[in-house]
DSSP file (Angstrom, degrees, kcal/mol; ACC not computed):
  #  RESIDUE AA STRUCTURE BP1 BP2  ACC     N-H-->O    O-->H-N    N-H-->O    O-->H-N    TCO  KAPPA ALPHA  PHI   PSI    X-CA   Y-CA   Z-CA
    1    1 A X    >>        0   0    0      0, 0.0     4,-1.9     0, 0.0     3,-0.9   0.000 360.0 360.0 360.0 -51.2   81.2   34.8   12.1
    2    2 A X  T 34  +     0   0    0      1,-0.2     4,-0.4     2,-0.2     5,-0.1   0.640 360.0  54.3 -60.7 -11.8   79.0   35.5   15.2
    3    3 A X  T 3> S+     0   0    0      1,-0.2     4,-0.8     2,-0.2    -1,-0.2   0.562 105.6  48.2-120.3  11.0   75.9   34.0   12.9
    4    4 A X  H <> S+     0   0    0     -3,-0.9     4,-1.6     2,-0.1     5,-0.3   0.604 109.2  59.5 -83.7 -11.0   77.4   30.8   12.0
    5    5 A X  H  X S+     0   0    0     -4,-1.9     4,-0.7     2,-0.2    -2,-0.2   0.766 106.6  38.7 -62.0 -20.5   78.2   30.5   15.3
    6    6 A X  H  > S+     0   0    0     -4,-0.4     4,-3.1     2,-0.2     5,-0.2   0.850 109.7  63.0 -91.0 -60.0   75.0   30.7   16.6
    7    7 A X  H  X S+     0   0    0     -4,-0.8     4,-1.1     1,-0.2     5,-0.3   0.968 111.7  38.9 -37.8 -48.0   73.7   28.6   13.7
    8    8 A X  H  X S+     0   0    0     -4,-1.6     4,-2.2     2,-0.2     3,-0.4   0.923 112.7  55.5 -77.2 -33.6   75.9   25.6   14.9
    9    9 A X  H  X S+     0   0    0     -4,-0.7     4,-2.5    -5,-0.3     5,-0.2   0.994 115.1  39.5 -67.3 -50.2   75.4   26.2   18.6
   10   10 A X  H  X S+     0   0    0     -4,-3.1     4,-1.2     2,-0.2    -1,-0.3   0.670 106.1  60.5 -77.0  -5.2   71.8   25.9   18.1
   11   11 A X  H  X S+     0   0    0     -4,-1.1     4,-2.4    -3,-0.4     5,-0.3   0.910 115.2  46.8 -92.3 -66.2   71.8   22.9   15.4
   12   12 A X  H  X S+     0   0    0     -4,-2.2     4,-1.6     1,-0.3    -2,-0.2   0.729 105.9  50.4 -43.9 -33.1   73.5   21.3   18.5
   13   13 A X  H  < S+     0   0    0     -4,-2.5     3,-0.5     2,-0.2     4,-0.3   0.958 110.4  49.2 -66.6 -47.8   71.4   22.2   20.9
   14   14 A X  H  < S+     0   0    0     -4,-1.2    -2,-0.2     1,-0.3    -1,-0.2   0.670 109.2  56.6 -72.5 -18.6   68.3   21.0   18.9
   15   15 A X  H  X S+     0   0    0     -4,-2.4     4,-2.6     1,-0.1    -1,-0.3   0.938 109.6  45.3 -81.1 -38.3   70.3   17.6   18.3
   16   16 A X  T  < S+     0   0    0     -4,-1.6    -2,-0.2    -3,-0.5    -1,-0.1   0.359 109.6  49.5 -91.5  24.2   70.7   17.1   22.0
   17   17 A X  T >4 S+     0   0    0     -4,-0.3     3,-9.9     2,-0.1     4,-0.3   0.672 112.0  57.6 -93.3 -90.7   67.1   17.9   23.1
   18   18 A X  G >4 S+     0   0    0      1,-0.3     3,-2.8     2,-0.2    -2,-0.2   0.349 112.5  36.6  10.2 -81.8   66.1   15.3   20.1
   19   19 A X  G 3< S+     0   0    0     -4,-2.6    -1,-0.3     1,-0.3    -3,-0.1   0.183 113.1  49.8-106.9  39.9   67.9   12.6   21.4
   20   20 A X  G <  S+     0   0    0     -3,-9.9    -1,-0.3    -5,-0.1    -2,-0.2   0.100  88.2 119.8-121.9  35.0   67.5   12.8   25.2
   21   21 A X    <   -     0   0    0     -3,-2.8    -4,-0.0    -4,-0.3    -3,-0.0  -0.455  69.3-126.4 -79.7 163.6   63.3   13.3   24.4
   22   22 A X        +     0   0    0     -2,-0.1    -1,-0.1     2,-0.0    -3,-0.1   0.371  68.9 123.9 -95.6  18.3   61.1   10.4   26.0
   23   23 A X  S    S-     0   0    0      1,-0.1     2,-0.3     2,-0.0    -2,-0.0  -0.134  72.3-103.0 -41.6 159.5   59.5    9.5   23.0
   24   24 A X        -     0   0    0      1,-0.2    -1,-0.1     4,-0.0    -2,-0.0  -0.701  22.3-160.2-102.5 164.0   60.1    5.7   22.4
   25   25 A X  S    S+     0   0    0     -2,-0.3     2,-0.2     2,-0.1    -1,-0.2   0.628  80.7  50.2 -87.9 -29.0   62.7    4.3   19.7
   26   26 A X  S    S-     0   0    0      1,-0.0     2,-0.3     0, 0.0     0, 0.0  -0.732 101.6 -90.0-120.7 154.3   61.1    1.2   19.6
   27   27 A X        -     0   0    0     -2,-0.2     2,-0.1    18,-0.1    -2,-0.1  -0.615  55.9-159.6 -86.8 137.3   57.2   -0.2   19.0
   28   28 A X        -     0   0    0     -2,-0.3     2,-0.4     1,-0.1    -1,-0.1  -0.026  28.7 -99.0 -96.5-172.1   55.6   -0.4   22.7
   29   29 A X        -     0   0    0      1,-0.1    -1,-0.1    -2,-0.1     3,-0.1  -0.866  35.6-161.0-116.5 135.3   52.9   -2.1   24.3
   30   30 A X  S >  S+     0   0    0     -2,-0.4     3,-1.0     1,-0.2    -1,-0.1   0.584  75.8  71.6-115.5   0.7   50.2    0.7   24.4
   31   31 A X  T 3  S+     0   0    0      1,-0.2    -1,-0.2     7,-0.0     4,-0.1   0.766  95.5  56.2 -74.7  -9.6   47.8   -0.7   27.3
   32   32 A X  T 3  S+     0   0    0     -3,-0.1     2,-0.3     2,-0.1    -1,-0.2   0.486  97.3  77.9-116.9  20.7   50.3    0.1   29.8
   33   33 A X  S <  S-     0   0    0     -3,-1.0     5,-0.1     2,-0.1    -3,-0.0  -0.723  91.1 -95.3-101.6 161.4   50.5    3.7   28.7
   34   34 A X    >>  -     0   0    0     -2,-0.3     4,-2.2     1,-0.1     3,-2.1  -0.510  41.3 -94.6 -94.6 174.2   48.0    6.3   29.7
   35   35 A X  H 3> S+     0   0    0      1,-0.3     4,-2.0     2,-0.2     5,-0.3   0.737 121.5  41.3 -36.6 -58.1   44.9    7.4   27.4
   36   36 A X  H 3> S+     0   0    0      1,-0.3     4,-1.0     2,-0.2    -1,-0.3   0.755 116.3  42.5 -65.5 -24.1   46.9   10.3   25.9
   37   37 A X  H <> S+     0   0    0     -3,-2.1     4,-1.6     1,-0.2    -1,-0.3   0.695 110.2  61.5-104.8 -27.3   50.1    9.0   25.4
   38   38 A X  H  X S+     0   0    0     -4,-2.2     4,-2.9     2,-0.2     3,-0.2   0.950 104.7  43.4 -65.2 -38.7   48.6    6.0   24.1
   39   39 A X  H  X S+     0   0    0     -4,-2.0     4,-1.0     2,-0.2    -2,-0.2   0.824 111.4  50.5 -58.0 -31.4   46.8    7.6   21.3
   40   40 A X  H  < S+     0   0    0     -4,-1.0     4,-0.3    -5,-0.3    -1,-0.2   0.732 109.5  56.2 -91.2  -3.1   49.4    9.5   20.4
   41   41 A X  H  <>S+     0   0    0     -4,-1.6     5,-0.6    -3,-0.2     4,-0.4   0.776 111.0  46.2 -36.5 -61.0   51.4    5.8   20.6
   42   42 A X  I  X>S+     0   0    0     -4,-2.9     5,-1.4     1,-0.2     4,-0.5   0.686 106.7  53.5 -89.2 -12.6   49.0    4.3   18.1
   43   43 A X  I  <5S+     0   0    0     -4,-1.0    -1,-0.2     3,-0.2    -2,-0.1   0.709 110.8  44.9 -90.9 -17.8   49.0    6.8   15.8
   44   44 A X  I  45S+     0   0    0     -4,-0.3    -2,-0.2     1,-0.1    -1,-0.1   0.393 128.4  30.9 -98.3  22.2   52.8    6.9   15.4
   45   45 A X  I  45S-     0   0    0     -4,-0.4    -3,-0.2    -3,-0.1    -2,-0.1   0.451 131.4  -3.2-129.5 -57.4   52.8    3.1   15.3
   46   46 A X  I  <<S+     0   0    0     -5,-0.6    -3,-0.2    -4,-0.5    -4,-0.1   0.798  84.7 121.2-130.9 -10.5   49.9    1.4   13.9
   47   47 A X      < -     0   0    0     -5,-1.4    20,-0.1    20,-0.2    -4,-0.1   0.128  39.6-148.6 -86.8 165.0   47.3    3.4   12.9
   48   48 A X        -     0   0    0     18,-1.9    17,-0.1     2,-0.0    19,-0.1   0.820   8.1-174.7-108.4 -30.8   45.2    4.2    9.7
   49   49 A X        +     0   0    0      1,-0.2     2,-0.3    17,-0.1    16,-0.2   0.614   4.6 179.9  -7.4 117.1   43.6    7.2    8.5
   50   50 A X  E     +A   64   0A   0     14,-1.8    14,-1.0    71,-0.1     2,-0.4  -0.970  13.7 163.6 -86.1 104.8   41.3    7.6    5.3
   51   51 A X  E     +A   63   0A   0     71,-0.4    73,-1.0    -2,-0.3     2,-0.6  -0.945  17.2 169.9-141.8 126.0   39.4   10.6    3.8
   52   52 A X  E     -A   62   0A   0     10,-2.0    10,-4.3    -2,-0.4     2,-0.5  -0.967  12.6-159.7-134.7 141.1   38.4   10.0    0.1
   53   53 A X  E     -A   61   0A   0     -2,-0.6     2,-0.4     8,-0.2     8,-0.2  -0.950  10.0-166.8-130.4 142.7   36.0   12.3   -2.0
   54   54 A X  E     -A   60   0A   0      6,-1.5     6,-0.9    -2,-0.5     2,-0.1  -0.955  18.0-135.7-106.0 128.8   33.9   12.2   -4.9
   55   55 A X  E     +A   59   0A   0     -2,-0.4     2,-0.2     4,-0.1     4,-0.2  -0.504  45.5 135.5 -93.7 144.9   32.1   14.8   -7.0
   56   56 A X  S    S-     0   0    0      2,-1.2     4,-0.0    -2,-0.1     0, 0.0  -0.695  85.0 -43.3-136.3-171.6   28.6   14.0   -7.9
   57   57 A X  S    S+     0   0    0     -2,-0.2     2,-0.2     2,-0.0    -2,-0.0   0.832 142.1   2.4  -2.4 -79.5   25.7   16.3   -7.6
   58   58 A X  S    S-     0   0    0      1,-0.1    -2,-1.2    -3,-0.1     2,-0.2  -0.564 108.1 -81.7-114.4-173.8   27.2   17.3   -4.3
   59   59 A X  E     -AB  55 101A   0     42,-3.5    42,-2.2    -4,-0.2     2,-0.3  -0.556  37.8-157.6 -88.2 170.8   30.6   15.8   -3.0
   60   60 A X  E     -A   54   0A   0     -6,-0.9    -6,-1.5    40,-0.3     2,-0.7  -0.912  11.8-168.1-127.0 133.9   30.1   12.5   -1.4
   61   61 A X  E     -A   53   0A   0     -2,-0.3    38,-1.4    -8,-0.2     2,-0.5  -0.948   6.0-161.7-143.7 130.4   33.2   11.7    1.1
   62   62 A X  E     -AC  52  98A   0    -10,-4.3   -10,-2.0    -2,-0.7     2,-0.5  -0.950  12.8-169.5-124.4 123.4   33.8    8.1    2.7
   63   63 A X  E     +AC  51  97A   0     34,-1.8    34,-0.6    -2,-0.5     2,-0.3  -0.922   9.9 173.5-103.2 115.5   36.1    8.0    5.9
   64   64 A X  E     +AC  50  96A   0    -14,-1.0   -14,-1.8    -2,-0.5     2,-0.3  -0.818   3.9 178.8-131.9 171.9   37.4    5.3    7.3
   65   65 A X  E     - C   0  95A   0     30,-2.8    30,-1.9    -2,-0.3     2,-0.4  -0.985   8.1-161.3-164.3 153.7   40.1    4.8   10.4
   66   66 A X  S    S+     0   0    0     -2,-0.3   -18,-1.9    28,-0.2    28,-0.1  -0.957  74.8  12.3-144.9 136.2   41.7    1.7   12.3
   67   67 A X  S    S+     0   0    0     -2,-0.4     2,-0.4     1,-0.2   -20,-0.2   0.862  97.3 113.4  68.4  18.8   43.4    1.6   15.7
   68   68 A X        -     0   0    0     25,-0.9     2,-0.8    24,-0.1    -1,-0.2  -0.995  67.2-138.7 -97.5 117.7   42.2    5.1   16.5
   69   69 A X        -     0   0    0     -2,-0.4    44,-0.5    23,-0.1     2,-0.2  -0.516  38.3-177.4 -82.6  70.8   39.8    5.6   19.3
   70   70 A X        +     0   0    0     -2,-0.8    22,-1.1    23,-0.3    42,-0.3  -0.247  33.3 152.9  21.5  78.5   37.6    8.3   17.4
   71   71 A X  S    S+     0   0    0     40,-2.9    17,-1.8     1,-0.3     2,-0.3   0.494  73.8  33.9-113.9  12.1   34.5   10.1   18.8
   72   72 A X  E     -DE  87 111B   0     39,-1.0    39,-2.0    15,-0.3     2,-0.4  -0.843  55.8-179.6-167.5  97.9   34.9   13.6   16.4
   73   73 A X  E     -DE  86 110B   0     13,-2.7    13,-3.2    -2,-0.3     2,-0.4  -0.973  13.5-147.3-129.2 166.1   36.0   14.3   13.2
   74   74 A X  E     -DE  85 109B   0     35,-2.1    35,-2.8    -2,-0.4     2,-0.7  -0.782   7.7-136.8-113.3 157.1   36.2   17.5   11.4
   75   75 A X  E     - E   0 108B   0      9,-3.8    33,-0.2    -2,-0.4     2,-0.2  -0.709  16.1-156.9 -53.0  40.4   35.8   18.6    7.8
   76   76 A X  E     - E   0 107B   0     31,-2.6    30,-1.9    -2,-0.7    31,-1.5  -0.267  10.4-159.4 -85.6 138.8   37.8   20.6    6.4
   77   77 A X    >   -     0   0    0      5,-1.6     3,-1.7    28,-0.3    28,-0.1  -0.311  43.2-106.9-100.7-176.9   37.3   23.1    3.1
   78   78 A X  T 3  S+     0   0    0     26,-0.4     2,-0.7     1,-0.3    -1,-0.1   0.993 120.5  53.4 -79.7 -46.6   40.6   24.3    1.4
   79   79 A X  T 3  S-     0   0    0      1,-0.1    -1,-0.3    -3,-0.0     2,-0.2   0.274 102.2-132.9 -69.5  18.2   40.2   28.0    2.9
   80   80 A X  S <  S+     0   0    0     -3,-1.7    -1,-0.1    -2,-0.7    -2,-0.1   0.465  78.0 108.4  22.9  10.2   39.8   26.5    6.5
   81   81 A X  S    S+     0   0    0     -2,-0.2     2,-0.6     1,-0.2    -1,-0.2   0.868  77.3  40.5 -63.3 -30.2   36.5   29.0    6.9
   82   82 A X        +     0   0    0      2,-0.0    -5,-1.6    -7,-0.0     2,-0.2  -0.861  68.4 161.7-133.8 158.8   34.3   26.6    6.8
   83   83 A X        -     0   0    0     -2,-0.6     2,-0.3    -7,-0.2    -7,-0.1  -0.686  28.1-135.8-133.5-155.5   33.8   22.5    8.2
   84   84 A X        -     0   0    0     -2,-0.2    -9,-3.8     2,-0.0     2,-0.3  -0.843  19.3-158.9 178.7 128.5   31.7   19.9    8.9
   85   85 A X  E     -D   74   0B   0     -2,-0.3     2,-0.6   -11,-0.2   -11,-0.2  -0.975   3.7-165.3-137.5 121.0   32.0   18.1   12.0
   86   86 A X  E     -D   73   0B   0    -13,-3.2   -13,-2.7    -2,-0.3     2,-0.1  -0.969   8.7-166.3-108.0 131.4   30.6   14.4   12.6
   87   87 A X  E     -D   72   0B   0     -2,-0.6     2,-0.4   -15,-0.2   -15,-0.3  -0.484  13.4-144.3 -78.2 153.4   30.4   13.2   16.5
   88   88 A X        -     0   0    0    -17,-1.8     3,-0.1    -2,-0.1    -2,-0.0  -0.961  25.2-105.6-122.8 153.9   29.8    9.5   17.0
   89   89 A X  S    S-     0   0    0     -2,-0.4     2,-0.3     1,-0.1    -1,-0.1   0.846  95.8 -14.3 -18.0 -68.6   27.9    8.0   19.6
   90   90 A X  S    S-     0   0    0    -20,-0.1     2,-0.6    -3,-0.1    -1,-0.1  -0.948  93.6 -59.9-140.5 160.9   30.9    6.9   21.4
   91   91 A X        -     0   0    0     -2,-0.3     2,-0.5   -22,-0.1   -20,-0.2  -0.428  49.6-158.9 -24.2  86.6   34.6    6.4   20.8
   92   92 A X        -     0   0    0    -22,-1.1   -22,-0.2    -2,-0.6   -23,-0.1  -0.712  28.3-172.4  18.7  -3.4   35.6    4.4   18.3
   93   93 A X  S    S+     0   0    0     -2,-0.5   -25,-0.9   -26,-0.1   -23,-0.3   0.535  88.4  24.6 -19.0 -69.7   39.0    2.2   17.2
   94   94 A X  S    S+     0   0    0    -28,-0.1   -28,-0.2   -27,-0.1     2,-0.2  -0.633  81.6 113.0-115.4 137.7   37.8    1.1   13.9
   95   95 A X  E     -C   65   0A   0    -30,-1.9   -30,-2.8    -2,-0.2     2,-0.2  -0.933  30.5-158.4-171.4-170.4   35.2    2.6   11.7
   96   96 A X  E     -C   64   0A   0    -32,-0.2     2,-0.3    -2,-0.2   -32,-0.2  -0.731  13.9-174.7-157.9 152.1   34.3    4.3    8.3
   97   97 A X  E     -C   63   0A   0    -34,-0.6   -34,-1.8    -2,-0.2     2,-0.4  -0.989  15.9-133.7-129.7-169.0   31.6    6.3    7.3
   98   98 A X  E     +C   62   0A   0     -2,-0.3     2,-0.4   -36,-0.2   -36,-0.2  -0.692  24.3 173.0-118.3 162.2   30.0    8.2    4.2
   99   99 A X        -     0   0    0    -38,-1.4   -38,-0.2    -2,-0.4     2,-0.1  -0.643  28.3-138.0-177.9 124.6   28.5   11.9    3.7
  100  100 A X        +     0   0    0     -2,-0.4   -40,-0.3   -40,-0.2     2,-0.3  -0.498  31.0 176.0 -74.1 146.9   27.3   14.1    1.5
  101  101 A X  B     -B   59   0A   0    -42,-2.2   -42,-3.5    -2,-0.1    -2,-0.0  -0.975  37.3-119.8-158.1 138.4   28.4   17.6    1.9
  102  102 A X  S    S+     0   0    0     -2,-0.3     2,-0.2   -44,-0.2    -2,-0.0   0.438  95.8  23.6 -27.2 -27.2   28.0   21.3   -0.1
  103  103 A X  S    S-     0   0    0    -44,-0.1     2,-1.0   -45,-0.0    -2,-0.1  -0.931  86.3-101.1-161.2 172.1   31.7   21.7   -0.6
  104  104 A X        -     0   0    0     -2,-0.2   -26,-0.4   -51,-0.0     2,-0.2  -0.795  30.5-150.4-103.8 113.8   34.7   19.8   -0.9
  105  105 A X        -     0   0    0     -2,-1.0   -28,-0.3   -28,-0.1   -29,-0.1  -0.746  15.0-168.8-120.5 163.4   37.1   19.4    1.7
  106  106 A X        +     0   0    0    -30,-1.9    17,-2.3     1,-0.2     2,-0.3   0.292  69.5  48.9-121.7  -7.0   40.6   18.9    1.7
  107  107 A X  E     -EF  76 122B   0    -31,-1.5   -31,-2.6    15,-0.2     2,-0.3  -0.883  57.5-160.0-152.3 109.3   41.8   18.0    5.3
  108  108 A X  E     -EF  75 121B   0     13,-2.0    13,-2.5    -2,-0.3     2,-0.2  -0.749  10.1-165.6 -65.8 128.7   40.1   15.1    7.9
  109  109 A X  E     -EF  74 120B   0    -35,-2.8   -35,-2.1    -2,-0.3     2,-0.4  -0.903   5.7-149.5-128.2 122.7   41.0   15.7   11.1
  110  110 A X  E     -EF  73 119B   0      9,-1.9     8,-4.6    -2,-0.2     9,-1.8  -0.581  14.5-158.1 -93.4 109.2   40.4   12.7   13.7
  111  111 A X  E     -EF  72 117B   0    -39,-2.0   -40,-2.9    -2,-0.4   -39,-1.0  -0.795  10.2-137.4 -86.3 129.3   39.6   13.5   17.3
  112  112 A X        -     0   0    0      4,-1.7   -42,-0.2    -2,-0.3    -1,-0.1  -0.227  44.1 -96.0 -72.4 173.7   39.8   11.5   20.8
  113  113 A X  S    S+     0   0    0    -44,-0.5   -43,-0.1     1,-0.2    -2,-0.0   0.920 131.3  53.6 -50.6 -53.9   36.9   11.6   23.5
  114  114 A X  S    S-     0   0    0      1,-0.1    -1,-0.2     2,-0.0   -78,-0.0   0.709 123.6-111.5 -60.3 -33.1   39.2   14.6   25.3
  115  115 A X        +     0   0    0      1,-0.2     2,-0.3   -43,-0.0    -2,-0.1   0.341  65.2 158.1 118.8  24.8   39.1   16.3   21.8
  116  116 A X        -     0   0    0     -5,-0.1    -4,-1.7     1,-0.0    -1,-0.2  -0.379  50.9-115.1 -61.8 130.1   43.1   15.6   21.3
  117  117 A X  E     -F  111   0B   0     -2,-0.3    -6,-0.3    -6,-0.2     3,-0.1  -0.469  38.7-178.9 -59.3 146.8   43.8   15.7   17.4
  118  118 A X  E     -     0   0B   0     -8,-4.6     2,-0.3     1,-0.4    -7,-0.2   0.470  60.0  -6.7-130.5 -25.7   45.0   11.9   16.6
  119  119 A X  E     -F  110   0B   0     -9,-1.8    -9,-1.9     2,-0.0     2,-0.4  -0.946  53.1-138.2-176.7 174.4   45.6   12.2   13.3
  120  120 A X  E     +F  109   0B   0     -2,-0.3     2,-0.3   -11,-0.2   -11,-0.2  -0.987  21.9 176.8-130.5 101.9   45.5   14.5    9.7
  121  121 A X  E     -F  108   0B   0    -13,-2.5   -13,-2.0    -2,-0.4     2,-0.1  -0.983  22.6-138.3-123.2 110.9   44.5   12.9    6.6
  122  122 A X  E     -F  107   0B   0     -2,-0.3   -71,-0.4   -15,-0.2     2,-0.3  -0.398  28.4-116.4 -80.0 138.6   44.2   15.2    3.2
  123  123 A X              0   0    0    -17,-2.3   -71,-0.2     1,-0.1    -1,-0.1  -0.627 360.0 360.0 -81.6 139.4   41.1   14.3    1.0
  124  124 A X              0   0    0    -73,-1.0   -72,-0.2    -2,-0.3    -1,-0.1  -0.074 360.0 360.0-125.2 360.0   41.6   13.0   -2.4
């Protein structure tokens, strides 16, 4: 009895955190939030994320993203031991590019300037 009680008390609790959090219900205007909360704005709103691979010789992997601002992403191989990390010049919304790599990896992960994750895309 005491551990369905606790099950229900805390299913409640976790319903009224939910819906008094400040996340927004509705799509916002993201220039009049600040950098971080905007990215993480645009990614739960409009944003894109791509990671496709192909075996040849070695794998070949083409990335693309929209509505991100981008400077970093990393590589990842299915045993998470090893990556592959490309920087860009500068930060980014929109881009794609291609790259041969040793091994095949199974998880892009898409970086801001501040090195905030912005979003998680599994490689096909």
């Amino acid at each position: 009895m005491f551990r369905i009680t606790n099950v229900v008390l805390s299913s409640a609790l976790t319903i009224l955190l939910a819906s008094c959090s400040e996340a927004p219900t509705s799509p916002v205007d993201t220039a009049d939030l600040p950098d971080g909360q905007r990215a993480v704005t645009a990614q739960a709103v409009v944003s894109s994320a791509v990671c496709t691979v192909s075996s040849t010789p070695e794998f070949t992997v083409a990335l693309s993203w929209s509505k991100l601002p981008v400077e970093h992403i990393v590589l990842w191989h299915s045993l998470l031991v090893r990556s592959y990390t490309h920087a860009l010049n500068h930060s980014t919304r929109n881009g794609s590019f291609t790259v041969q790599m040793e091994f095949e990896p199974v998880l892009a992960v898409f970086y801001n300037r501040e090195g905030v994750e912005l979003a998680r895309k599994s490689c096909s």
